[in-house]
C-alpha positions in Angstrom: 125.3 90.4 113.3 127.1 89.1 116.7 125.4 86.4 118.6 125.4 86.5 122.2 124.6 83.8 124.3 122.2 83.9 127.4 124.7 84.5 130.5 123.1 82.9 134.0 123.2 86.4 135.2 121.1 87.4 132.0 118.8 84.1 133.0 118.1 85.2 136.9 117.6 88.9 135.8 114.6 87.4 133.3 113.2 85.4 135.8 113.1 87.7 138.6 111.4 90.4 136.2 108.9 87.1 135.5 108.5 87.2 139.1 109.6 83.1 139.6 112.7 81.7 141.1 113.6 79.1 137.8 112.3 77.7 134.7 110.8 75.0 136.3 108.6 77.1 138.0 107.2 79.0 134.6 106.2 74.9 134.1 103.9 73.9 137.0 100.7 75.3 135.2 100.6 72.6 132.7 99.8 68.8 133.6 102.5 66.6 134.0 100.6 64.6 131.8 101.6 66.8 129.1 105.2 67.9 130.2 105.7 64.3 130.2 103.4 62.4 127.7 103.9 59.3 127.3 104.3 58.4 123.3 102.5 55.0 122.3 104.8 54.2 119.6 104.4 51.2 118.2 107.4 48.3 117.2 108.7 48.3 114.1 106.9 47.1 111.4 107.9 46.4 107.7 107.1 49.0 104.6 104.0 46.6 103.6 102.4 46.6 106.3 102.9 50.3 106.9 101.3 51.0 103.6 98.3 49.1 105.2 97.9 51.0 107.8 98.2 54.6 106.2 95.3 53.2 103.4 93.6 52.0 106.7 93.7 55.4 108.0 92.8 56.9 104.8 90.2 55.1 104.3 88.6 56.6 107.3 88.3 60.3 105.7 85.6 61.1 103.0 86.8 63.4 100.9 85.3 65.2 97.7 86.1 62.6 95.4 83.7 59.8 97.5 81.2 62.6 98.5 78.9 64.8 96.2 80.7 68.4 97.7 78.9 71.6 97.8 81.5 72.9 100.4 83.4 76.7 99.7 83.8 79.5 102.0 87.3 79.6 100.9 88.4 76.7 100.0 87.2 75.2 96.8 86.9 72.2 94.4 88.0 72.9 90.8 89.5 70.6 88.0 92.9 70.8 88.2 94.8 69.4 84.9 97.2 66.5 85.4 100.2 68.3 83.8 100.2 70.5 86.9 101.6 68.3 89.4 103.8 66.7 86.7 105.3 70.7 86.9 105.4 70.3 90.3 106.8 67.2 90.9 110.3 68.1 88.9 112.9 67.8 91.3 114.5 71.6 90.6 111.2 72.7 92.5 110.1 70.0 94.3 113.3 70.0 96.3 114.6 73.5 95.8 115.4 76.0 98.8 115.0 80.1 98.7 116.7 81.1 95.2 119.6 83.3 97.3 122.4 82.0 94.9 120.2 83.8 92.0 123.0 82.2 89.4 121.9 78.9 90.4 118.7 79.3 90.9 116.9 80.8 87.4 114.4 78.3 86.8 112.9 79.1 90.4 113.0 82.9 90.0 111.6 83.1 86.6 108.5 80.8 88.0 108.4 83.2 90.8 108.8 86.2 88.1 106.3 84.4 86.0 103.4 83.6 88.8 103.8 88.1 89.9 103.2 88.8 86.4 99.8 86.2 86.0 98.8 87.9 89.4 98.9 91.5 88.6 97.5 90.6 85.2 94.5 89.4 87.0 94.4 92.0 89.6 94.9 95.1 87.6 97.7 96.6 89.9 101.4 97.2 88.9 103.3 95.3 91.5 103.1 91.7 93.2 105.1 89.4 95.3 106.4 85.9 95.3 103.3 84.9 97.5 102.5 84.5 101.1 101.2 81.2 102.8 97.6 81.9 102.8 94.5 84.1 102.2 94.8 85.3 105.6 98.2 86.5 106.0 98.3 88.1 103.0 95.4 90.6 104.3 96.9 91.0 107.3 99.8 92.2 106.0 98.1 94.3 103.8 96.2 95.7 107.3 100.1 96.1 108.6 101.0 97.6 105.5 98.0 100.3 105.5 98.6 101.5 109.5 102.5 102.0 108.6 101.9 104.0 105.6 99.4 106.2 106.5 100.5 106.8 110.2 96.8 106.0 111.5 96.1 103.1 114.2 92.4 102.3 113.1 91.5 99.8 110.0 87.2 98.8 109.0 87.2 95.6 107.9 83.4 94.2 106.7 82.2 91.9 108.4 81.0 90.2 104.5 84.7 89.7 104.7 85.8 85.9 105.8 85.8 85.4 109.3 89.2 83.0 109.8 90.6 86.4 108.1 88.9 88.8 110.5 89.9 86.7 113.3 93.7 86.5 111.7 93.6 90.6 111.2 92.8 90.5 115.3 95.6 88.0 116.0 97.9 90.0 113.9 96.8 93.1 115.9 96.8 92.0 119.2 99.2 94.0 121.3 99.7 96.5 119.3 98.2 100.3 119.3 96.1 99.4 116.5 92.6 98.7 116.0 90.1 97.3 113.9 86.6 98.1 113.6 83.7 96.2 112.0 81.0 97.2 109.8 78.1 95.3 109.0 76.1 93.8 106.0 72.2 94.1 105.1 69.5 91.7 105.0 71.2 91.4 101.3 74.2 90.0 102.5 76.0 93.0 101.4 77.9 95.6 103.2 75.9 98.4 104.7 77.1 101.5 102.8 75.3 104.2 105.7 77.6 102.1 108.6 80.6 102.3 106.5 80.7 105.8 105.5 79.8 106.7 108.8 83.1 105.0 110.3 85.2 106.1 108.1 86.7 109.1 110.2 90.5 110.6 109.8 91.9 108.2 112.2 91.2 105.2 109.4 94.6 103.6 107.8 92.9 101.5 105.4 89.5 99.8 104.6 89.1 96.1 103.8 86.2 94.7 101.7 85.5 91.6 100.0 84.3 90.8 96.1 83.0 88.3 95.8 82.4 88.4 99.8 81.9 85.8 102.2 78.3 85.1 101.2 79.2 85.1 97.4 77.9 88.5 97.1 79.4 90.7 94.5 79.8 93.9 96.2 78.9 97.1 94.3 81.7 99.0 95.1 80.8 102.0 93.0 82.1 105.3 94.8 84.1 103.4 97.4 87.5 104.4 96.6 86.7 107.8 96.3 85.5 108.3 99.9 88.2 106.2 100.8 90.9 108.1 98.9 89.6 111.5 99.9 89.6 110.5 104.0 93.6 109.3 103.1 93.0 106.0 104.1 94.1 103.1 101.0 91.4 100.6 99.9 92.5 97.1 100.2 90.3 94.4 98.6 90.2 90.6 99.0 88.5 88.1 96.8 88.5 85.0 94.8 91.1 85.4 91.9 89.1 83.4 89.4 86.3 85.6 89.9 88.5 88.7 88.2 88.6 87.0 84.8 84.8 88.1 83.8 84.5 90.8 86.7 86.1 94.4 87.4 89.1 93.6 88.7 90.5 95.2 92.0 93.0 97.9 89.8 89.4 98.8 88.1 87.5 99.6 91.3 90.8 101.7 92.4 92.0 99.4 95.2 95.6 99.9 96.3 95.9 96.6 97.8 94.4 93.2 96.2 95.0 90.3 98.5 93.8 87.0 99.3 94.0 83.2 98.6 95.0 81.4 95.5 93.7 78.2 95.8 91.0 78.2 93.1 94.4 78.1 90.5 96.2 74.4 90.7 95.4 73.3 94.5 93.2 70.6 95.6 91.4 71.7 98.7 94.3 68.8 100.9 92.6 69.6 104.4 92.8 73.4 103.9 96.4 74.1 103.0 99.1 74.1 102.6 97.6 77.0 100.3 99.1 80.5 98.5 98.1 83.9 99.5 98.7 86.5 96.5 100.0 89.9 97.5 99.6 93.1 94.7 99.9 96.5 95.2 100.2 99.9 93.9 103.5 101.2 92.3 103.5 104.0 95.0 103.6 101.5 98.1 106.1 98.7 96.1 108.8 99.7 98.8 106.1 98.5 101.3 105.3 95.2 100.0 106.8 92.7 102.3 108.0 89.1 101.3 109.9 88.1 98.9 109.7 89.8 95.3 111.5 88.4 91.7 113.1 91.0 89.2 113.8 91.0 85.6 117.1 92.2 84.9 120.7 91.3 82.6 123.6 89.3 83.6 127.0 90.8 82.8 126.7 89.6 79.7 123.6 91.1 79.0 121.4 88.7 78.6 118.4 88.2 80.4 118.1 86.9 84.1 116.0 86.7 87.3 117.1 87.9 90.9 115.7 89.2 94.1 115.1 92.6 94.4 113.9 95.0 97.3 115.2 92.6 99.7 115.0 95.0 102.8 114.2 91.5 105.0 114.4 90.3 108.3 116.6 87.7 107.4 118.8 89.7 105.7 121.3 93.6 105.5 118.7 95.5 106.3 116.7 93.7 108.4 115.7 96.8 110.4 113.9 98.1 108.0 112.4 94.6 106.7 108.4 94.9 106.4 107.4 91.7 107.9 108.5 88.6 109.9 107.5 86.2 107.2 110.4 84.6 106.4 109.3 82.4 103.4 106.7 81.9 100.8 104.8 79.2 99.2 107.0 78.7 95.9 105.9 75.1 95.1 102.0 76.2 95.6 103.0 79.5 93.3 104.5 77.4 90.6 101.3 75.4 90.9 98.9 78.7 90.3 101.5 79.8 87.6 101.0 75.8 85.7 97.6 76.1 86.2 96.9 79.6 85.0 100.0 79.2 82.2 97.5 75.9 80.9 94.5 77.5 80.6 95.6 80.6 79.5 93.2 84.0 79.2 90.1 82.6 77.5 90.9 79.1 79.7 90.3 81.5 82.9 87.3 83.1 81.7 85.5 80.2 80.5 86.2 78.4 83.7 84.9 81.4 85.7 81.8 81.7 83.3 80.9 78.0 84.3 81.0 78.9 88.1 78.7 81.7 88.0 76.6 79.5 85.8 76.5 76.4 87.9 75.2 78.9 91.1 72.7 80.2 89.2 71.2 77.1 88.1 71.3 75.8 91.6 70.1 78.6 93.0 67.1 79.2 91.0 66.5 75.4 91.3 66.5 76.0 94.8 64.1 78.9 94.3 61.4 77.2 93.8 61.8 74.4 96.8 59.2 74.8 99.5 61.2 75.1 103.1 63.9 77.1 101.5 64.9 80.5 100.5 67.4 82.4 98.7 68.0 85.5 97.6 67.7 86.1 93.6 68.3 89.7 93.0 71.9 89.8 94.5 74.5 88.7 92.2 76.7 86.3 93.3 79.5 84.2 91.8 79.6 80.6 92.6 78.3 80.2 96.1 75.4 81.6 97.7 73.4 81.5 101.2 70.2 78.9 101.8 68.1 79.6 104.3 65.9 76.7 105.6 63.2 76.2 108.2 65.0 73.2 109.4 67.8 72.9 111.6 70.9 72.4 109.7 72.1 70.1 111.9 69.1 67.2 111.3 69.4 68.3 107.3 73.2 67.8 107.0 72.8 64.7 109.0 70.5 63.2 106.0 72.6 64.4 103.4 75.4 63.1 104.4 74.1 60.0 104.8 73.6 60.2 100.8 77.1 60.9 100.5 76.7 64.9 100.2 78.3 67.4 101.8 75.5 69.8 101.5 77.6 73.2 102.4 78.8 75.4 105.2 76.6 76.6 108.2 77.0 80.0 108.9 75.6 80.2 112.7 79.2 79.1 114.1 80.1 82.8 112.2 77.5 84.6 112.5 74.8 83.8 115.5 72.1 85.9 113.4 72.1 83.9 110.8 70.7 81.0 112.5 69.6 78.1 110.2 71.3 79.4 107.3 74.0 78.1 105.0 76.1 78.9 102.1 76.1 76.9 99.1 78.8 76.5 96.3 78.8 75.1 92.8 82.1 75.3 90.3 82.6 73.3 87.3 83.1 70.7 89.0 79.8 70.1 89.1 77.3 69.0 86.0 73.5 69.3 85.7 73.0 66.2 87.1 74.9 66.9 90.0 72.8 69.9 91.1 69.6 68.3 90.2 70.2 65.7 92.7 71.4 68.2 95.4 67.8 69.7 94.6 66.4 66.7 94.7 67.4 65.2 97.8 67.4 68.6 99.7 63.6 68.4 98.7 63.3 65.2 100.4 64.7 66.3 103.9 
């Protein structure tokens, strides 16, 4: 591909058809103040007393480790084992680059090979790829993915589904001919069924729901992918992964896109990311699947090896025809799901996810029986679950974090309705004694 250079000429035709008479000009909106900043740096000072500083400004955060931490909505606390980050830290992947030169590269393609295989394992589909950066991304792709298959311009998202990836969807679709339309959830936190079936019209690419959803709700998506199939549309579903060890896995409720974040497998929550998003599909839309996917194959001299396959991508031949502008993936947070999976192997994941919908249920039915709070017991949930209180949140947090406790994640900021109202998550990171002081001091607020 030939690179050519900006001409002047090319430069003045731009900025008449901008409708200003320089660059400069594009500029005068923004304070010099920042066009200009000034940068306080500070003089050079020695490695000592820079190592001071940063545990100075550490020192400064609380994190989950000096807090008692009922956070989730996303982003969770689990146990990852040690040998993980000893994985991690080799220097063939903690240093290595995209795996072009497949000959020198087999160590990082059979991780890659090896973290698609855990994932479609665990999501019951036939396909997936070397990752994406986040949750978020992945789904939207999976939205981008649904409106160029099927030809439609319309995708229903739930609006149980996480908001950051709602609001991501809406970035992705900004400016575009497509749309996405909302449908909401019942006084049980759980997608209303009547709304859903009543948007789903021929115009609809895809639908997107959530299991467990953003409220920890486990959907009952019992005769979903039928309507969804029939209308021509493709059902994409998002959820926590370690969920799909003890519950019907997306292949199972005849999804044809599982997508979301993988963070509950070998990543510490680290200020929300850098995280992985896992991508699986359907063998019928594999040619679709964007990013970067691994391949079994034979060398010349027939033994086994790992490549790149499918590499229609915009940085490479083909690049027309690539099926998204990501131009990387998280490999080093994929070889830290793969570790962690690979460590705890099948029974490992199940018993860990038995303990997380074990922990919620204690807590919740603990919380039951507080006076000033409510929850709801009939809905099933996995490991987090919504609170209401009479209280504000605000004066409630305030006291519990005081007692070093993050007490969870209000929801009014998300949803205006559900004022006074938090979610709540427990995973087996957390002991008996743990919850029973949560209950404890949320009794005393």
């Amino acid at each position: 591909m030939h690179f050519h250079p900006l001409t002047e000429d090319d430069k003045q035709k731009m900025l008449e058809d901008i409708g200003v008479s320089s660059f400069e000009d594009l500029l005068k909106g923004i304070p010099s103040s920042l066009r200009n900043p000034r940068i306080g740096v500070r003089e050079a000072v020695s490695e000592l007393e820079i190592q001071t500083l940063v545990r100075g400004l550490a020192n400064v955060n609380h994190s989950a480790h000096d807090y008692l931490s009922f956070l989730g909505a996303g982003s969770y606390e689990h146990f990852v084992p040690s040998a993980v980050s000893e994985v991690t830290r080799r220097n063939e992947f903690y240093t290595a680059y995209t795996p072009y030169q497949a000959e020198a590269s087999q160590g990082t393609l059979q991780a890659i090979y090896e973290f698609q295989s855990l994932i479609t394992e665990l999501t019951g589909l036939d396909v997936s790829n070397a990752s994406h950066y986040d949750g978020s991304t992945s789904l939207a792709e999976a939205v981008l993915l649904s409106v160029r298959h099927t030809d439609r311009l319309k995708v229903l998202v739930s609006r149980a589904v996480h908001p950051h990836y709602r609001q991501v969807i809406q970035t992705y679709l900004r400016g575009t001919p497509y749309s996405m339309v909302e449908f909401g959830f019942g006084e049980d936190h759980a997608f209303d069924r009547a709304q859903f079936e009543s948007l789903l019209t021929p115009d609809v690419a895809g639908v997107v729901f959530q299991t467990p959803n953003f409220f920890g709700v486990l959907e009952d998506l019992e005769g979903v992918s039928d309507k969804v199939h029939e209308n021509g549309s493709l059902l994409i579903l998002t959820g926590n992964p370690l969920a799909m060890a003890v519950l019907r896995s997306p292949g199972e409720w005849g999804a044809d896109l599982a997508v979301g974040e993988g963070q509950p497998f070998g990543l510490a929550l680290q200020f929300g990311g850098p995280y992985v998003g896992y991508f699986s599909a359907v063998r019928s839309l594999m040619r679709r699947v964007p990013g970067r996917l691994a391949g079994l194959t034979v060398d010349a001299e027939g033994k086994r090896a790992f490549c790149l396959t499918l590499q229609a991508r915009e940085q490479h031949i083909r690049r027309e025809r690539a099926a998204s502008n990501i131009c990387t993936n998280q490999a080093l947070c994929a070889l830290a799901a793969c570790a962690h999976m690979t460590l705890l192997g099948k029974e490992g994941i199940r018993e860990v996810a038995a303990l997380n919908m074990d922990r919620a249920d204690y807590l919740r039915g603990k919380i039951a029986g507080l006076g000033g709070f409510k929850v709801l017991r009939d809905q099933p949930i996995f490991n987090e679950f919504v609170i209401r209180t009479e209280k504000p949140f605000d004066l409630l947090e305030k006291k519990l974090l005081e007692k070093k406790i993050f007490p969870g994640v209000p929801l009014e900021p998300f949803y205006p309705e559900l004022k006074n109202q938090f979610l709540v998550c427990a995973t087996e990171t957390k002991t008996r004694e743990h919850l029973d002081t949560f209950v404890r001091e949320l009794a005393s607020c």
